[in-house]
C-alpha positions as CSV (number, residue, x, y, z in Angstrom):
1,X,15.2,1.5,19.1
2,X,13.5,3.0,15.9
3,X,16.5,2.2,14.0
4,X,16.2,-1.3,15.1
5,X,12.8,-1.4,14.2
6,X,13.3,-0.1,10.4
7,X,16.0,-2.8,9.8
8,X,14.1,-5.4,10.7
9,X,11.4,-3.8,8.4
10,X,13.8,-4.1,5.9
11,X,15.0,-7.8,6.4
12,X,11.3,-8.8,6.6
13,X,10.9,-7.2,3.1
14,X,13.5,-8.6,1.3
15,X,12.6,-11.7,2.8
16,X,9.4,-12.1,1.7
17,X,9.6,-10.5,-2.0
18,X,13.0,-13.2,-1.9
19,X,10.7,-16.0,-1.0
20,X,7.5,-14.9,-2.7
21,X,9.5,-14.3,-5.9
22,X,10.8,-18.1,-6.1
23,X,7.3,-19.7,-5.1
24,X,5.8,-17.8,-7.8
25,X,9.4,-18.3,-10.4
26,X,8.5,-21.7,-9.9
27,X,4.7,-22.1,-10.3
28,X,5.4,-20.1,-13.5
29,X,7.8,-23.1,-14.4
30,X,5.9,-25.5,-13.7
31,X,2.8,-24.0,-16.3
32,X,5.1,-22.7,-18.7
33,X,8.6,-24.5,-19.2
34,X,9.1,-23.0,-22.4
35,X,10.0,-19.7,-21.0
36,X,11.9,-21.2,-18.1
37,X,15.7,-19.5,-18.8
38,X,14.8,-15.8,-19.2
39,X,12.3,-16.0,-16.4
40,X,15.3,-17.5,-14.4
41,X,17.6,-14.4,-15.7
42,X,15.2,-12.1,-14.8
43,X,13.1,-13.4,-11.8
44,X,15.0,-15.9,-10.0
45,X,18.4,-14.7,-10.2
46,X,17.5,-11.7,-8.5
47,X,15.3,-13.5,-6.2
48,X,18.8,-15.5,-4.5
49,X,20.2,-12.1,-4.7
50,X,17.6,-10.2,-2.7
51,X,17.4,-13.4,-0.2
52,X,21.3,-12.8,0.1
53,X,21.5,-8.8,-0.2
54,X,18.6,-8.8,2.7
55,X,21.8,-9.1,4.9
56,X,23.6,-6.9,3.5
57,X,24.6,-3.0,2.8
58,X,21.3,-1.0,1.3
59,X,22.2,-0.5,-2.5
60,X,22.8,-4.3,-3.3
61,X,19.2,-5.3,-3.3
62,X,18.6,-2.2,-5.4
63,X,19.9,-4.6,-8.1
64,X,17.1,-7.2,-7.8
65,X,14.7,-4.6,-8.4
66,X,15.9,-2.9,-11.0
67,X,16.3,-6.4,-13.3
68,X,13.3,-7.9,-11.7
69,X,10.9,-4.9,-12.1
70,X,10.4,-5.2,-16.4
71,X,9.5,-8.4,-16.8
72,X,6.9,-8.0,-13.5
73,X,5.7,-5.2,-14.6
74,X,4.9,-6.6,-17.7
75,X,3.7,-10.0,-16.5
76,X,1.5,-7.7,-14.1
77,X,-0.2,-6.6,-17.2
78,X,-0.9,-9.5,-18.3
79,X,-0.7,-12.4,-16.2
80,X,-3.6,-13.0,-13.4
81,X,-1.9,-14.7,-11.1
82,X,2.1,-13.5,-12.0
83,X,0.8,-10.0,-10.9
84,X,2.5,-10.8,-7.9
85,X,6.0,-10.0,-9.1
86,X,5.1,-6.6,-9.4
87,X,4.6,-6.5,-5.4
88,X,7.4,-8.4,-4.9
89,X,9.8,-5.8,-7.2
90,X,8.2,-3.4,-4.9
91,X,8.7,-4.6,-2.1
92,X,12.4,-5.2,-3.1
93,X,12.6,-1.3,-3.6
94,X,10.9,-0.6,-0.4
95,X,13.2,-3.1,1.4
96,X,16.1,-0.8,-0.1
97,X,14.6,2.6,0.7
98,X,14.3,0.9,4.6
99,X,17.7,-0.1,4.3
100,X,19.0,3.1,3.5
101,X,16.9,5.1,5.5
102,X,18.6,3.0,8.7
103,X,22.3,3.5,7.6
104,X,21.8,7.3,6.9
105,X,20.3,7.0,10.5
106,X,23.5,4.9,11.9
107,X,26.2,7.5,10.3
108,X,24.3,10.8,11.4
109,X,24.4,10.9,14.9
């Protein structure tokens, strides 16, 4: 029953850094299209990739934060508004850490 109740943790995390990550990819588009491919690279690929690795095994969302999380961090520092990417790189590690924490849980009886 806990088990349970740390996956779906996790799949609610991923979720919403996933779906906060492309509102927010694309309100940054739509203000400044200049810098439109290497904010794709860096905050929208990973963004599909932590929508499709909630599903999935624990370390494969461990790659949206770790190419997500220096350009948030930076934007956090000096964006208003884009400081949101640093929660949703967060939450993409904490969505991992849940992940992990449930298939140590399933393997160790």
């Amino acid at each position: 029953m806990k088990n349970r109740f740390w996956f779906w943790l996790s799949l609610l995390c991923g979720l919403l850094a996933s779906a906060g990550s492309l509102v927010l990819w694309y309100v940054l588009l739509s203000e400044k299209s200049p810098s439109s491919v290497l904010t794709f690279l860096c905050l929208g690929l990973p963004a599909l990739l932590g929508l499709l690795a909630s599903f999935v095994k624990p370390p494969v969302i461990l790659l949206s934060f770790i190419v997500s999380f220096p350009l948030s961090l930076y934007l956090s520092m000096n964006a208003d508004k884009f400081s949101f990417f640093l929660i949703a790189s967060l939450l993409y590690l904490l969505s991992a850490v849940l992940k992990g924490r449930t298939a140590k849980a399933r393997w160790n009886p």
